[in-house]
C-alpha beads as a LAMMPS data file, in Angstrom:
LAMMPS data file: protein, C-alpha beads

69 atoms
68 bonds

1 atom types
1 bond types

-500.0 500.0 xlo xhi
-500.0 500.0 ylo yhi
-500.0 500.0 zlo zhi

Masses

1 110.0

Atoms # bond

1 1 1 34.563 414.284 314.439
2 1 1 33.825 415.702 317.563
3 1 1 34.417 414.656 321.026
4 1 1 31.246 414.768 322.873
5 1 1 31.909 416.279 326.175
6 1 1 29.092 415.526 329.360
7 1 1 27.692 418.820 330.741
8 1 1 29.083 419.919 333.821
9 1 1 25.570 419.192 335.417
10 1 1 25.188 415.826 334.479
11 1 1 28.744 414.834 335.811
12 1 1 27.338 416.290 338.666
13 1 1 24.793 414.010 338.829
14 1 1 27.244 411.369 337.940
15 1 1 29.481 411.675 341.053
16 1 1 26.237 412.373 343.720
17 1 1 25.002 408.768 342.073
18 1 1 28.177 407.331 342.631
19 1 1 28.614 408.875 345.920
20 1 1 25.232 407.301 347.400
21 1 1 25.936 403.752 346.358
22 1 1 29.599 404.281 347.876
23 1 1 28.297 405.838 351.425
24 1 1 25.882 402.156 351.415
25 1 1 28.177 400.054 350.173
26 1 1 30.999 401.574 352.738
27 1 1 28.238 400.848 355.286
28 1 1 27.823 397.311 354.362
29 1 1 31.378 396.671 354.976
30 1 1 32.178 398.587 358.263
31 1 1 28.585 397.232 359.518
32 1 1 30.575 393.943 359.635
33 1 1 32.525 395.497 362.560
34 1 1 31.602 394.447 365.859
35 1 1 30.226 397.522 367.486
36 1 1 28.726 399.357 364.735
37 1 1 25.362 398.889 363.426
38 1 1 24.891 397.285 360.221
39 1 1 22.271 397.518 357.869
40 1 1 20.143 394.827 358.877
41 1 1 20.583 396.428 362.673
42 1 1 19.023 399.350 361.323
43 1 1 16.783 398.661 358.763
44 1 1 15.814 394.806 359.793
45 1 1 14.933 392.129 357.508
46 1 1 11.659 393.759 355.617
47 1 1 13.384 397.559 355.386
48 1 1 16.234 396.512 353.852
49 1 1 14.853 397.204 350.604
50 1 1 14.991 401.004 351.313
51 1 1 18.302 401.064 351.370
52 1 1 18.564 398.435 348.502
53 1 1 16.274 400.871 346.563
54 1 1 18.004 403.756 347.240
55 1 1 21.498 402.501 346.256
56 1 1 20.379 401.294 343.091
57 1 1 18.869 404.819 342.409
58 1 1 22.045 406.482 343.072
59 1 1 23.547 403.695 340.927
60 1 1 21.350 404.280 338.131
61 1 1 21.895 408.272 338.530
62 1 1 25.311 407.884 338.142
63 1 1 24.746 405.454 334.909
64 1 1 22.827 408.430 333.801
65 1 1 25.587 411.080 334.514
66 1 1 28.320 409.281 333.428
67 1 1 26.609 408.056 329.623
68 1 1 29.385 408.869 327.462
69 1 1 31.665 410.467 329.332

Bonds

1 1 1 2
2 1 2 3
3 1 3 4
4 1 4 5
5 1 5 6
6 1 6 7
7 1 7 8
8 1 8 9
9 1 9 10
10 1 10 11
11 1 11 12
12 1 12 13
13 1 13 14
14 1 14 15
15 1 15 16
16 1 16 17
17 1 17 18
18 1 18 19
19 1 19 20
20 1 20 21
21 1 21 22
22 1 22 23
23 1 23 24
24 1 24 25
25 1 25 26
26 1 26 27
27 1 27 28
28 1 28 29
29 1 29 30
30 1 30 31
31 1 31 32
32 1 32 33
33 1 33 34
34 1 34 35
35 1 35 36
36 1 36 37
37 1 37 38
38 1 38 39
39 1 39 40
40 1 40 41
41 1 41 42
42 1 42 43
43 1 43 44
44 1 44 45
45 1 45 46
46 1 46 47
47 1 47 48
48 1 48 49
49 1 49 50
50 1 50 51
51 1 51 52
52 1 52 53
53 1 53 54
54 1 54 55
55 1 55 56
56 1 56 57
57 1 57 58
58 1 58 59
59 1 59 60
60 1 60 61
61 1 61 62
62 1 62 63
63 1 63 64
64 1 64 65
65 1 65 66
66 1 66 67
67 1 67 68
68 1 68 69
């Protein structure tokens, strides 16, 4: 049988998924920092669900782009 190779596109898509959630996680943890701003600097308590939102988008782009890889 066959080895069912992901189109170049898609892993793509994969990696720019992955990459998003990475740059807000990476956030997250240097926001700890004295210094630097941190989400809840930026965002504040009712907008951090923009950045919630858009991290599980990326995550579920990358979920996408990786399927069967």
């Amino acid at each position: 049988m066959a080895v069912h190779r992901p189109l170049p596109l898609r892993r793509m898509f994969g990696f720019a998924g992955a990459g998003i959630a990475a740059f807000f996680l990476a956030w997250a943890v240097v926001g700890l920092v004295p210094g630097i701003p941190s989400l809840l600097d930026v965002f504040g308590m009712p907008g951090i669900r923009v950045p919630a939102a858009i991290t599980i988008g990326g995550l579920l782009t990358a979920a996408v782009g990786f399927h069967e890889f």
